[in-house]
C-alpha positions as CSV (number, residue, x, y, z in Angstrom):
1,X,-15.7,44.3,-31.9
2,X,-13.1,47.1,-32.6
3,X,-13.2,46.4,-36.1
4,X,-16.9,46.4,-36.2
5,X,-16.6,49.8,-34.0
6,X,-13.9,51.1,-36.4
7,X,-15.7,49.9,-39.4
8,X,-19.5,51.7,-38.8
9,X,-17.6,55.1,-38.6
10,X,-14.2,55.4,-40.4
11,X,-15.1,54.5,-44.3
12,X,-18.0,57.2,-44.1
13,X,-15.0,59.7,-42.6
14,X,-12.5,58.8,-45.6
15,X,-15.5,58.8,-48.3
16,X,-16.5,62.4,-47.2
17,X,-12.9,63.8,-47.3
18,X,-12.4,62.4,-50.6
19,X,-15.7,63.7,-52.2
20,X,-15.7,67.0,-49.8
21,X,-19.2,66.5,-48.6
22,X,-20.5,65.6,-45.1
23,X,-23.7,64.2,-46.3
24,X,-25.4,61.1,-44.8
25,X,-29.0,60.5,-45.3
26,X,-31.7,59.9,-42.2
27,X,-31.8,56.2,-42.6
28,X,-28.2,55.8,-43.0
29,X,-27.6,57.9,-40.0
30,X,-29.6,55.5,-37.9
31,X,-28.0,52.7,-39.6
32,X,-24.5,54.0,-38.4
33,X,-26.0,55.3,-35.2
34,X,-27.0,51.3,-34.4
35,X,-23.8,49.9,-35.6
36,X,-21.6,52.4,-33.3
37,X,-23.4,51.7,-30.1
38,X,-23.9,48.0,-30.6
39,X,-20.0,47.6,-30.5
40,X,-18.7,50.3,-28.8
41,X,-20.8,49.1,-25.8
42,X,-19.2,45.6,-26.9
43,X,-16.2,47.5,-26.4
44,X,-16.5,49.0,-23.0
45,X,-18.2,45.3,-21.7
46,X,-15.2,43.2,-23.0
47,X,-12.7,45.6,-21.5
48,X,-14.4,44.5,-18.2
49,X,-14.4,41.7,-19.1
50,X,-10.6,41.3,-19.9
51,X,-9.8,43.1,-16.7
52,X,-11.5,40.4,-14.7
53,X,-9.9,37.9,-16.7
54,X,-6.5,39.9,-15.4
55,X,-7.8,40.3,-11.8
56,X,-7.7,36.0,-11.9
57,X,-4.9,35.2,-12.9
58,X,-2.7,37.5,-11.2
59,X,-4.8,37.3,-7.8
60,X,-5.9,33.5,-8.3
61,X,-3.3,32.1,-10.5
62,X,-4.2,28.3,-9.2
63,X,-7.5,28.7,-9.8
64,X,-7.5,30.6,-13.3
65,X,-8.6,27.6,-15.3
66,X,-11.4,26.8,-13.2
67,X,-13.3,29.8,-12.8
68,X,-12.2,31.1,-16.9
69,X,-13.2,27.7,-18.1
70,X,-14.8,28.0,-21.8
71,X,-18.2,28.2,-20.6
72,X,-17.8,31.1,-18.3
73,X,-16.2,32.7,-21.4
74,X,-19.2,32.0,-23.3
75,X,-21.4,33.2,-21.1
76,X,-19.6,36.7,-20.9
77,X,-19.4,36.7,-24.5
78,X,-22.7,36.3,-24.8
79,X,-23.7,39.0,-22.1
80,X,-21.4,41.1,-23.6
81,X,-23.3,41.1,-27.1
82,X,-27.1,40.8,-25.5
83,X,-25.8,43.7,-23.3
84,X,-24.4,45.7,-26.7
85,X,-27.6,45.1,-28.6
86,X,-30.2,46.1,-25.7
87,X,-28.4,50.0,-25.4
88,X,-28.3,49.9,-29.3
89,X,-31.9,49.3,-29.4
90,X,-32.6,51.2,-26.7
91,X,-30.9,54.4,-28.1
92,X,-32.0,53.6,-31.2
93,X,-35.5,53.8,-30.4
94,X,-35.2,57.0,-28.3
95,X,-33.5,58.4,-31.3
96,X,-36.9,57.3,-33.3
97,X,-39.0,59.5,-30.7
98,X,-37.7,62.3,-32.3
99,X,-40.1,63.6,-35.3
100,X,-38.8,67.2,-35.3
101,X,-35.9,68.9,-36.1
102,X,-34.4,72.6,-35.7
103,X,-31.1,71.9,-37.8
104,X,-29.9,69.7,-39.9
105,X,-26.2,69.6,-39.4
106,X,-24.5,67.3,-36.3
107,X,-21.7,68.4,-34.9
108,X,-19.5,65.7,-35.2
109,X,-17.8,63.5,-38.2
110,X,-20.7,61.0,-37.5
111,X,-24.0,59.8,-36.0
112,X,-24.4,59.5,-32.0
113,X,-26.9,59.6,-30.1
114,X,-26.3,62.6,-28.2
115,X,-25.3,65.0,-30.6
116,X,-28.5,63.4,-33.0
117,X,-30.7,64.7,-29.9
118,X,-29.0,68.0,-30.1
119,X,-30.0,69.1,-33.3
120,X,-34.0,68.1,-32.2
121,X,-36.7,70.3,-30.8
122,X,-37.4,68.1,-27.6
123,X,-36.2,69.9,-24.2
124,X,-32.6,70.0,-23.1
125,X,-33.7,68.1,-19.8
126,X,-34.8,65.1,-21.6
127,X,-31.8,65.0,-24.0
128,X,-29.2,65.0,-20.2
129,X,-31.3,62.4,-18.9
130,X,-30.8,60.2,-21.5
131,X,-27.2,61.3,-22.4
132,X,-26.2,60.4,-18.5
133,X,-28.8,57.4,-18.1
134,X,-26.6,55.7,-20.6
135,X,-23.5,57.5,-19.8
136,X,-24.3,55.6,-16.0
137,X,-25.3,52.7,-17.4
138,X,-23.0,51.4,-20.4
139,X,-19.9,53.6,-18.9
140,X,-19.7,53.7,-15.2
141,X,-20.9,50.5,-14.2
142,X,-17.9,48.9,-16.4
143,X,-15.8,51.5,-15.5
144,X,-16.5,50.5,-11.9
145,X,-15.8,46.7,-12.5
146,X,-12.4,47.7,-14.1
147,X,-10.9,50.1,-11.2
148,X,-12.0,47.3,-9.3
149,X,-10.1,44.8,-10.7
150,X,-6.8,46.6,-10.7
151,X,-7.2,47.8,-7.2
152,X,-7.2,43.9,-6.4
153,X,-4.2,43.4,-8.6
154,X,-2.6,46.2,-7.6
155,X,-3.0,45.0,-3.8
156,X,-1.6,41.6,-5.0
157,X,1.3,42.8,-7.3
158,X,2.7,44.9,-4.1
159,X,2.8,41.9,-1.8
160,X,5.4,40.2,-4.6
161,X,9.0,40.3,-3.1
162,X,11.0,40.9,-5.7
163,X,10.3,44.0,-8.3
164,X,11.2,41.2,-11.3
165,X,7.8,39.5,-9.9
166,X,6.1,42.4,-9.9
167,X,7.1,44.2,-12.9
168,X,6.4,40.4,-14.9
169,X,3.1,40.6,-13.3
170,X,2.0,44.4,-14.2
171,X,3.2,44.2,-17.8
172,X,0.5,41.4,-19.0
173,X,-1.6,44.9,-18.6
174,X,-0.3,47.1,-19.4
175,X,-1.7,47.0,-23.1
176,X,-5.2,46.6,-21.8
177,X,-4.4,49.9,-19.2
178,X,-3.3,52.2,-22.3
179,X,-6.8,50.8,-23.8
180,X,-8.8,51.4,-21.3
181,X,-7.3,55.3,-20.5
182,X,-8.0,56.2,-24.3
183,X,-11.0,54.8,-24.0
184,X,-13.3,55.3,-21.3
185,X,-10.9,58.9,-20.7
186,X,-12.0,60.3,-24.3
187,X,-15.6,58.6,-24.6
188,X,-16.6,60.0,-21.0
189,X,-15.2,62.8,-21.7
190,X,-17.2,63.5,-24.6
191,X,-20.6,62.6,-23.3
192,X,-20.5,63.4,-19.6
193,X,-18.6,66.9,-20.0
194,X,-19.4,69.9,-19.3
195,X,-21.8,71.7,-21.9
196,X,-20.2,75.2,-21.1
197,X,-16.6,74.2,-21.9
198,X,-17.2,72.0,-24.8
199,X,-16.2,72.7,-28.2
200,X,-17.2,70.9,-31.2
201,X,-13.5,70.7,-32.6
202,X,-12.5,69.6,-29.3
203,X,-15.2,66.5,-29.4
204,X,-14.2,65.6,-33.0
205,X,-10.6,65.3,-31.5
206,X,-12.0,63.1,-28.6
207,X,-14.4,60.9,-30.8
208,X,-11.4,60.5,-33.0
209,X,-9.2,59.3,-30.0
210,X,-12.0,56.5,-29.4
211,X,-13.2,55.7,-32.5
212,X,-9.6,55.5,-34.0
213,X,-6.6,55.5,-31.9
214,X,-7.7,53.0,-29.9
């Protein structure tokens, strides 16, 4: 997933730099546009995921193998990717809607949904809704899942004894934590900020957190 994620945005970046042009065609843009949601959604639904594989084994260590047998995983790997390709198709067919166009130039070193919508004559109310319909959707509700989990672990971790126990404990997540902050911190950011303090340099350095860094 994060090198799919990586890979539908970053080669466009490095070919543009090289040749000094920011040109993508409409097609390809959509193409790009598809790709970039399908696994950043992945994304945001396996960091869930991997939080409430964390939230089991640190709060139900004895039962971890039973409840993350391999067909539970299966089953969230497969929701995960018939979740990813629902908003991609979803997005991409709102996108589609749009038949007229008042610029040509997005604000951003690639092709998202929102900032595709910007550039198109429809009405700013319809371009929030679905910017925070899927913000809600694809961002909050795993979101949610994740604080969650690591109020539960938290809860547990501070009932250990001895601060060996507990720092043992923590530090299985502490990869997934930093993930998660650079993620969901940057890409919410982005989408659900506020229009009035918004800067497109200041989204580029954002996207480039989520897209990249991560």
């Amino acid at each position: 997933a994060d090198i799919g994620f990586t890979s539908s945005t970053i080669p466009k970046l490095v070919v543009d730099i090289l040749a000094h042009s920011g040109i993508i065609s409409y097609m390809r843009c959509l193409t790009q546009m598809s790709f970039f949601i399908f696994f950043g959604c992945m994304d945001s639904v396996l960091l869930s995921v991997m939080a409430y594989d964390r939230f089991v084994a640190i709060c139900h260590p004895l039962h971890y193998m039973a409840i993350m047998s391999p067909h539970r995983c299966h089953l969230l790997l497969l929701m995960s990717v018939s979740v990813s390709a629902v908003d991609s198709q979803m997005q991409n067919l709102t996108a589609l809607q749009v038949t007229c166009f008042k610029d040509v130039e997005i604000a951003s070193f690639f092709c998202e949904t929102s900032k595709f919508l910007d550039i198109s004559c429809s009405e700013t109310v319809i371009k929030n809704i679905v910017t925070y319909m899927f913000g809600i959707l694809f961002g909050f509700f795993p979101m949610s899942g994740i604080i969650f989990s690591y109020y539960k672990i938290l809860s547990t971790i501070l009932k250990i004894p001895s601060s060996g126990g507990r720092y043992k404990a923590f530090s299985t997540c502490g990869s997934h934590l930093s993930v998660v902050c650079l993620f969901y911190g940057t890409g919410l950011g982005t989408y659900l900020g506020s229009s009035a303090s918004y800067s497109s340099r200041k989204g580029m350095v954002a996207s480039l957190m989520y897209t990249v860094v991560t």
